[in-house]
Structures are given as structure tokens and as C-alpha cells.
N, C-alpha and C positions, 0 to 999 in steps of 0.2 A: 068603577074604572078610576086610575087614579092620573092628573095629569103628570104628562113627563115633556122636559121640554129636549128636542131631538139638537145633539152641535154636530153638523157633520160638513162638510168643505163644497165649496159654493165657487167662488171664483178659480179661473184657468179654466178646465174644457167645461163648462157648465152645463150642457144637454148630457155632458154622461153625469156629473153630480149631481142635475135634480133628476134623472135616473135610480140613482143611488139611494138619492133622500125619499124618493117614493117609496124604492124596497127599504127602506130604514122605516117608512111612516106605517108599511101594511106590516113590518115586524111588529112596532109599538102595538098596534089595535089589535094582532095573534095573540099579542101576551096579556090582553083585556086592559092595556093603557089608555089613553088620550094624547097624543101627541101633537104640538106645536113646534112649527118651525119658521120662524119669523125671514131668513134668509131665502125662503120659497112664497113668501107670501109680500113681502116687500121690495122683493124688488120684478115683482111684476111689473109689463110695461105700461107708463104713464103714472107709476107710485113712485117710487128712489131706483136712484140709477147707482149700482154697484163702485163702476167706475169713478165717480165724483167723489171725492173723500169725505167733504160737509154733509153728502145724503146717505154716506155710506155708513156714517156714525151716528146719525139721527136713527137710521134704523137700526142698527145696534143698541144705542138706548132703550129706542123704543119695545125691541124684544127685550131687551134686560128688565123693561117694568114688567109686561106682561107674565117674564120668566117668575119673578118673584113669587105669583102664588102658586108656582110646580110643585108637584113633590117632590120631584128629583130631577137632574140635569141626567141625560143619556149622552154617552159620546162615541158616535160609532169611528171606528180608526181604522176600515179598510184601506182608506186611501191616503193613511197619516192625517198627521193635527196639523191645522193649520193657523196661522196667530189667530183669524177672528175666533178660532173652535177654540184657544189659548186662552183670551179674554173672558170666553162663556164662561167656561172652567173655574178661572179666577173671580168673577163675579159670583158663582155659586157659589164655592168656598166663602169669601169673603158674607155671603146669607146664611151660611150654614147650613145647606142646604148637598142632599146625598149626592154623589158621584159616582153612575153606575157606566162601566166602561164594559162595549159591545163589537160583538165583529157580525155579521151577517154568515148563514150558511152556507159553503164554498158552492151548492148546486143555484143558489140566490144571484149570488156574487157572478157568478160567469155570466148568468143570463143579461145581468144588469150591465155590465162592460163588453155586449153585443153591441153593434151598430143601432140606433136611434129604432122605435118602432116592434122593439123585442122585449118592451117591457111584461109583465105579467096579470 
């Protein structure tokens, strides 16, 4: 398995984007990946709060270290790029590091942008 790390949009309705980042994480592990995604794991509650800009960049960092040893940055765009998925992007580049640009299956997609609880 090789690691990839997943950039996909986190803030604004965020129960449907970590939705999304789930069907993006069970994509990663179909394609015999590893997927991380720092934006689903940091800012669980009582870790960094989103909202606060000082904790919001810690954990951006902080995935930006861990990113370093991926093999390649994933960027899923069903819901458009958003600056922090801008940043990953640029931080990869900037490592040299592959840029593989992804959309999920339209049968994927609809299930995911159901109402809470229809996930898969």
C-alpha cells in the first residue's frame, strides 16, 4: 500500500464534507492506498478547533509534517478546492511531491450528499 495523503474541503457544511472525506478515505483503501487526512483527525473535538485561526494553522502544519512522508497528495474536487486544499497543493509542489487529482463515482457522490446517516 502506498501512503497518499487525502486534500478535500472541511469547513462550511462540515457533516456533509467529512461525509465526503469518508467516501474519499474508503476510495483511497479500494485503490490498495493508505490514506491520511489530517483535517478529519485534528480537528476532532477537544484537539484544534477549526474556527480559531492560531489552531487552525497548527494543524495545517502539523499535516503538512506528517504529509511529507506520502507518496503523493490526492485531491478530490467534487466540491471544489478550497484555500486550505490550495495550501496542501502548494506544499506538495513545493516537496516534489505527485499530484493526483480525483472526482469520486457519481453513484458514490449522490449517496454522500444524502441527509446525515446514509453514509455507506
Amino acid at each position: 500500500m502506498i501512503k497518499v495523503v487525502i486534500e478535500s474541503p472541511f469547513a462550511g457544511d462540515v457533516q456533509r464534507n467529512l461525509r465526503y472525506l469518508r467516501a474519499c478515505m474508503r476510495d483511497c483503501l479500494l485503490r490498495g492506498e493508505t490514506p491520511y487526512a489530517s483535517h478529519a483527525l485534528y480537528t476532532q473535538p477537544g484537539v484544534l478547533r477549526d474556527d480559531v485561526p492560531e489552531e487552525r494553522k497548527l494543524g495545517m502544519e502539523a499535516g503538512f509534517v506528517w504529509g511529507a512522508s506520502a507518496d503523493k497528495v490526492v485531491l478530490y474536487e467534487d466540491l471544489g478546492i478550497t484555500e486550505g486544499m490550495r495550501r496542501g497543493v502548494l506544499r506538495a509542489r513545493e516537496r516534489g511531491q505527485v499530484i493526483e487529482h480525483r472526482m469520486l463515482d457519481a453513484r458514490v457522490l449522490y449517496v454522500v450528499m444524502q441527509e446525515p446517516g446514509n453514509d455507506y
